[in-house]
C-alpha positions as CSV (number, residue, x, y, z in Angstrom):
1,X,-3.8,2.7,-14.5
2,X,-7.1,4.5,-15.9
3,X,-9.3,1.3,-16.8
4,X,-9.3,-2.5,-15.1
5,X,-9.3,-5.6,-16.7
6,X,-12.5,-5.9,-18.5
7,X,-12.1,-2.5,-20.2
8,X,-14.0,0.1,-17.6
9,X,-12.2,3.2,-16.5
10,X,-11.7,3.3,-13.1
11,X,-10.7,6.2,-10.5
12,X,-6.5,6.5,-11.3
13,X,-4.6,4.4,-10.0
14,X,-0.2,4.8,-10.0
15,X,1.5,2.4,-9.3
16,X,4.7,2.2,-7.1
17,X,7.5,1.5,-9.3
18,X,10.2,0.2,-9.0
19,X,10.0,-1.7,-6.3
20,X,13.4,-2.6,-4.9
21,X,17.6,-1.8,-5.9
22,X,19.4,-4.4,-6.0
23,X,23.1,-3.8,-6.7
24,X,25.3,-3.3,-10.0
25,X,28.5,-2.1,-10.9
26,X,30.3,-5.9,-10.4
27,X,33.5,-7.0,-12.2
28,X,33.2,-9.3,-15.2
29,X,35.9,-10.0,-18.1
30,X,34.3,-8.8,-21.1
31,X,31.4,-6.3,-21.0
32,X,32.1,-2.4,-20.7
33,X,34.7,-0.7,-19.4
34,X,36.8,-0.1,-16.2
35,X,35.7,2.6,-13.5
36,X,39.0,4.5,-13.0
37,X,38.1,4.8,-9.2
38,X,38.4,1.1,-8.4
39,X,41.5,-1.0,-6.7
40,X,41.3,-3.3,-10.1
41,X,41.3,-3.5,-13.9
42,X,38.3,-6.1,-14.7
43,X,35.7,-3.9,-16.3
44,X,32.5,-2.7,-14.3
45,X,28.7,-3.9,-15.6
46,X,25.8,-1.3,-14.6
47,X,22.3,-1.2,-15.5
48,X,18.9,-3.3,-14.3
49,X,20.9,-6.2,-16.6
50,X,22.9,-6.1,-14.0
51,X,21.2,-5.8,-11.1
52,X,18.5,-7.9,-11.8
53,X,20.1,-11.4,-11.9
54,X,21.6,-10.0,-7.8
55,X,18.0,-9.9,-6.9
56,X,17.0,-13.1,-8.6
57,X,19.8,-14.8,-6.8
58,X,18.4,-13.2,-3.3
59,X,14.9,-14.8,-4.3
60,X,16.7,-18.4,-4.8
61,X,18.5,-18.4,-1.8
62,X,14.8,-17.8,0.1
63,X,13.3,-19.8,-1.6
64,X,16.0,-22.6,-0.5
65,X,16.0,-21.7,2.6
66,X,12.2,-22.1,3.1
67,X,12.9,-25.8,2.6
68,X,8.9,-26.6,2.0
69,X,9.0,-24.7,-1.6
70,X,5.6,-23.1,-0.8
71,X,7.1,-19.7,-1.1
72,X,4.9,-17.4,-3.5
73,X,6.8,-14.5,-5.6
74,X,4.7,-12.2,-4.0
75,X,5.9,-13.1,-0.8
76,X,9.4,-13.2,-2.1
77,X,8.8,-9.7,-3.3
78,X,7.0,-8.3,-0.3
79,X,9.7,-9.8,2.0
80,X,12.5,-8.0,0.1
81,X,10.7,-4.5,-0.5
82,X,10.5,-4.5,3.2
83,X,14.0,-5.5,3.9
84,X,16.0,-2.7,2.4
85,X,18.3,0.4,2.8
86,X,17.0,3.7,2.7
87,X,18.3,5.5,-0.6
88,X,17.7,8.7,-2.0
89,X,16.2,10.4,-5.3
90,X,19.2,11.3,-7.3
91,X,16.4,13.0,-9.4
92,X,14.9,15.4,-6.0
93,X,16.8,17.7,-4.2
94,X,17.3,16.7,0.0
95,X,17.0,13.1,0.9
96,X,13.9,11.2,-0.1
97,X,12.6,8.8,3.1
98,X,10.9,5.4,2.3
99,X,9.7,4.8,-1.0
100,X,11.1,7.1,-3.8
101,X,10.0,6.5,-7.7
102,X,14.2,6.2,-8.6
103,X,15.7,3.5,-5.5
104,X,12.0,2.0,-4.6
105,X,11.5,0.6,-1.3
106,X,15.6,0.6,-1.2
107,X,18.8,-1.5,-1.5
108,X,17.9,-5.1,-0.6
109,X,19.2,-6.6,2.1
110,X,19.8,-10.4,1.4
111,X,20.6,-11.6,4.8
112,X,17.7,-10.5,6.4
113,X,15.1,-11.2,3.3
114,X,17.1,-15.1,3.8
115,X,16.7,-15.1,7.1
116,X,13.3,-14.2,7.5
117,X,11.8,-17.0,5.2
118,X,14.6,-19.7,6.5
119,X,13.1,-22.7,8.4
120,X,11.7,-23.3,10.7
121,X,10.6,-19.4,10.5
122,X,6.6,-18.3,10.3
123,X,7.1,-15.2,8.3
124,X,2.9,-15.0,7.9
125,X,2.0,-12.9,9.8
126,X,-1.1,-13.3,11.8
127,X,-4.5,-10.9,10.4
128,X,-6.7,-9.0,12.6
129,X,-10.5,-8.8,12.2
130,X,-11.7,-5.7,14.0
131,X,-15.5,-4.2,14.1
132,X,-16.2,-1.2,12.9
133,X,-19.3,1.5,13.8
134,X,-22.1,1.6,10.7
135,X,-24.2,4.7,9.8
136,X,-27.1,2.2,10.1
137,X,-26.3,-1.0,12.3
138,X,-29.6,-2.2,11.3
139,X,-28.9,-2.9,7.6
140,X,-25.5,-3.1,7.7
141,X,-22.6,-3.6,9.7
142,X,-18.7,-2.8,9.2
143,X,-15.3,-4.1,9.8
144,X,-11.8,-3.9,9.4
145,X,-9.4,-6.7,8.2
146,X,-5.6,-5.3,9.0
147,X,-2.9,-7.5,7.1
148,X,0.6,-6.9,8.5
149,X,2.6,-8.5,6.4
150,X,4.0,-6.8,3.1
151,X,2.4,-9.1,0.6
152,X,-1.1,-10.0,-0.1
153,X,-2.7,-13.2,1.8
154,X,-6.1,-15.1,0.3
155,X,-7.9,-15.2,3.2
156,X,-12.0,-16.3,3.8
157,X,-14.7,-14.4,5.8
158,X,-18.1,-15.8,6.6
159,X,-20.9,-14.1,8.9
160,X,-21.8,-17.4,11.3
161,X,-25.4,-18.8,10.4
162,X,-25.5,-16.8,7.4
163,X,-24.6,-17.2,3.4
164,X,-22.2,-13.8,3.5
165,X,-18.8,-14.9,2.6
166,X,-16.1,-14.4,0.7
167,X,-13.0,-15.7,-0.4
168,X,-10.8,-12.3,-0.7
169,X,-6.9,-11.7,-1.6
170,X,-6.1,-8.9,1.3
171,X,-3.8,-6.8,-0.1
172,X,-1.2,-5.2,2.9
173,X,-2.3,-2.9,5.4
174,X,-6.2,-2.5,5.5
175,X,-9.3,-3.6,3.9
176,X,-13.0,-2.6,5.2
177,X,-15.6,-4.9,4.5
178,X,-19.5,-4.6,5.0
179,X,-22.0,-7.1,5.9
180,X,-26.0,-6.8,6.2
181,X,-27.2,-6.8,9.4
182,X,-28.1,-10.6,10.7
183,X,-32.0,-11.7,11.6
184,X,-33.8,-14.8,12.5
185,X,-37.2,-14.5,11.8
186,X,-37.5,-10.5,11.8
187,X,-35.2,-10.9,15.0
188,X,-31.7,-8.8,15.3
189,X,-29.3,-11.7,16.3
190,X,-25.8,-11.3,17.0
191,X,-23.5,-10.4,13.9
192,X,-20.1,-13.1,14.6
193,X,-17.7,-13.0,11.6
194,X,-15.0,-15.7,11.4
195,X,-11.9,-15.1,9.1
196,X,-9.5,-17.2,8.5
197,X,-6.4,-18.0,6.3
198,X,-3.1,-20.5,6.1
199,X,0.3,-19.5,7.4
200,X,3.2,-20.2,5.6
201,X,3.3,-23.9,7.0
202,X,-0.4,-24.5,5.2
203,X,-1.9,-24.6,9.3
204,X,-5.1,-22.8,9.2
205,X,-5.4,-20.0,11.2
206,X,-9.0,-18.1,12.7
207,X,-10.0,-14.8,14.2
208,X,-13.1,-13.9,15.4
209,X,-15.4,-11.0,16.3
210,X,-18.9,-9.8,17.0
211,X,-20.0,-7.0,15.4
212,X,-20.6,-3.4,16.6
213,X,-24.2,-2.4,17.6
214,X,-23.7,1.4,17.5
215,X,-24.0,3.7,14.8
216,X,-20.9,6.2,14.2
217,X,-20.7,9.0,16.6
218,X,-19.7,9.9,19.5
219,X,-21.2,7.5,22.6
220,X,-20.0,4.2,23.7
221,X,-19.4,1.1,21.7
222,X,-21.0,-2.2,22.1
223,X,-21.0,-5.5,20.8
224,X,-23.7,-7.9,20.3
225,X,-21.9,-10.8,22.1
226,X,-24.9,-13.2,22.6
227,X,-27.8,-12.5,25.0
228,X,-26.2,-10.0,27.1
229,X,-24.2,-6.2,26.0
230,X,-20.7,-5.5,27.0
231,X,-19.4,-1.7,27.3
232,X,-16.0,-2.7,25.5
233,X,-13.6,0.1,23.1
234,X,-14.7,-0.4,19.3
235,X,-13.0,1.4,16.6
236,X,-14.7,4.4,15.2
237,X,-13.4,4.1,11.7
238,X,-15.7,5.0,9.1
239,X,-15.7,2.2,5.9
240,X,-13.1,4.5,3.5
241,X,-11.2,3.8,0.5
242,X,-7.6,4.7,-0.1
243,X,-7.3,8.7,-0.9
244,X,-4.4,8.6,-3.5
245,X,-2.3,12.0,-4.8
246,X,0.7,11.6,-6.5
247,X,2.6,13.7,-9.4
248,X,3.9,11.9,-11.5
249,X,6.7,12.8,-13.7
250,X,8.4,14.3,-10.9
251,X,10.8,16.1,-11.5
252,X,9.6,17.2,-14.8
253,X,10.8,20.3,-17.4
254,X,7.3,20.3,-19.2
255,X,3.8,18.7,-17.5
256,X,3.0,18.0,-13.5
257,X,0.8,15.6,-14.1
258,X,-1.5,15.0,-10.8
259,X,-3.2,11.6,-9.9
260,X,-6.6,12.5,-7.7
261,X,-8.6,9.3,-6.3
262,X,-10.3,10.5,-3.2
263,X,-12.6,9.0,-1.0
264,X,-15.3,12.2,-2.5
265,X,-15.6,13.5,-5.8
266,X,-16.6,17.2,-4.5
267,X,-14.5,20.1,-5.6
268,X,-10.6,20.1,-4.8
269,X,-8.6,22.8,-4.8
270,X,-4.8,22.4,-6.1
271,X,-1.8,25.0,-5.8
272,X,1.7,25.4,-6.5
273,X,3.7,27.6,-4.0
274,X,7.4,29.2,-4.7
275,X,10.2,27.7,-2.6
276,X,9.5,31.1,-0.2
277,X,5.8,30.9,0.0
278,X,4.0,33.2,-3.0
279,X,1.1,31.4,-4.4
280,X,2.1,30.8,-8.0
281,X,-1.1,28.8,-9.1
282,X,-4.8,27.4,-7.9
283,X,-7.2,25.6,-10.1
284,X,-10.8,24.1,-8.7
285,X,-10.8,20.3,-10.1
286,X,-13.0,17.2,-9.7
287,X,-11.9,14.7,-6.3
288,X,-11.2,11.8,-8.9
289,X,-9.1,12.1,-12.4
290,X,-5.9,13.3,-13.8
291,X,-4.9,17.1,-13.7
292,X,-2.0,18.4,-15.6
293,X,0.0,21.4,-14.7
294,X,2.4,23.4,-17.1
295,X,5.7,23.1,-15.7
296,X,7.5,25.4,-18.8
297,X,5.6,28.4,-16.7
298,X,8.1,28.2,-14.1
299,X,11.9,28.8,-13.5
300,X,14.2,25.7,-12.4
301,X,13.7,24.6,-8.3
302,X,11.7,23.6,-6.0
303,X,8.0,23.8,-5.7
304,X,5.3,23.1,-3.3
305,X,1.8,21.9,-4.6
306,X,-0.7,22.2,-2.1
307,X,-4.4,19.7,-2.4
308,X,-7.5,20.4,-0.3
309,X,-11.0,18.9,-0.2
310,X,-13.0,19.8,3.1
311,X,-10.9,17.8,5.9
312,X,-8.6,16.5,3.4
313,X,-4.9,18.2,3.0
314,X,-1.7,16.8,1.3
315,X,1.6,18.4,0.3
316,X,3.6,17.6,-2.2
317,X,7.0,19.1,-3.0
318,X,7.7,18.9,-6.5
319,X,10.6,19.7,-9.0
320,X,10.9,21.4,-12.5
321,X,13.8,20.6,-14.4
């Protein structure tokens, strides 16, 4: 994805696709033919025609057995990309753990995906609001929401006392949020943001924290918890944004084409390694953008492509066809 919704090109963006297998291959009485290595004669159906309508039935029986029929889709699709079997790339050579751009997230597993959702079950999971240090505490200060679950949940933050808010769709895993520093008439007073959000029952649902007094290095955390300060552990995270690299088509017989959105647009340098370690390649390119690489250069196998920026390192093995 290069641009967002209103038109304006954005840092790349790939998304993960597909996101589940679901199965195929079932018998039926008119459409294709026979597999000769079967116990019967019916003919065998294959293809996402097939497999799709497996899924769709999965999604039913959920949303059944959830008996209030407040199930979203995303939920229904979160919950099944994280119930699954582990398959493999048929397109990559050894086995491909966790997500794979050929199987997804895996094979679905219906009984469990059912059996999550089915009532009386709370399958939301609860959020965690968590402060963060700030490079300046006081202008700004930072936290962390961390959503467990696999599907996005609208949520609502507000600083206490104070017109900051927002009404946010956390996405899964986690989302850093800042807030300007709180004062009452030129005075610091104590930072407290409430979040909140409905479980699957529509109950609503709170966490709470005060904000971290300390700027981000290395000396104890507080928090400004009313008149007094506490010595208590406070996460150290910095307020980042997802670093994404991905190749994409991989395998390929022609073009690597490599996705760059990291958290600093400095210089990054990108190489391609031989299956026995010889450097076949380097190129200095820009932290954010699309990079293409000429497969054709290179014989058929298995490749290493190598991405730095200061700190930063990923590996990626790729494969020309």
């Amino acid at each position: 994805i290069l641009f967002d919704k209103a038109g304006n090109r954005i840092p790349p963006v790939l998304r993960k696709k597909p996101e589940i297998t679901a199965p195929d291959g079932g018998n039926n009485s008119f459409f294709a033919n026979d597999d000769p290595w079967d116990t019967d004669s019916y003919p065998n159906f294959y293809g996402t025609s097939a497999a799709a309508p497996h899924a769709a039935g999965v999604a039913a029986l959920m949303i059944d057995a959830q008996k209030l029929n407040t199930i979203t889709p995303d939920q229904i699709k979160g919950i099944l990309s994280s119930r699954t079997y582990d398959m493999d790339n048929r397109y990559t050579q050894g086995m491909d753990k966790g997500f794979d751009y050929n199987t997804g997230s895996g094979l679905i597993r219906a009984e469990q995906a059912v059996g999550d959702v089915k009532f009386p079950n709370l399958f939301v999971k609860n959020l965690e609001l968590i402060p963060l240090c700030s490079e300046n505490p006081k202008t700004t200060r930072n936290w962390k929401i961390v959503n467990p679950n696999p599907f996005e949940v609208k949520a609502h933050w507000f600083l206490t006392g104070f017109s900051q808010d927002s009404r946010p769709y956390l996405p899964p895993g986690d989302t850093y949020v800042t807030t300007k520093a709180a004062y009452y008439r030129n005075f610091a007073v104590p930072n407290i943001l409430i979040l909140d959000w409905e479980d699957n029952f529509g109950f609503s649902r709170f966490d709470i924290a005060s904000s971290s007094t300390r700027e981000c290095r290395n000396q104890p955390a507080t928090l400004d918890a009313g008149s007094s300060t506490r010595q208590v552990p406070v996460e150290r995270d910095m307020l980042i944004k997802p670093e994404i690299v991905e190749v994409f088509p991989n395998p390929s017989s022609v073009k690597f084409r490599l996705y760059l959105s990291l958290a600093k647009s400095e210089k990054t340098e990108i190489s391609l390694y031989s299956s026995d370690g010889r450097q076949l390649f380097v190129n200095t390119v820009p932290g954010n953008g699309i990079h293409e690489i000429d497969a054709t250069r290179y014989k058929p196998g298995v490749y290493l492509m190598k991405v730095r920026q200061g700190s930063f390192y990923k590996t990626i093995k790729v494969i020309r066809q």
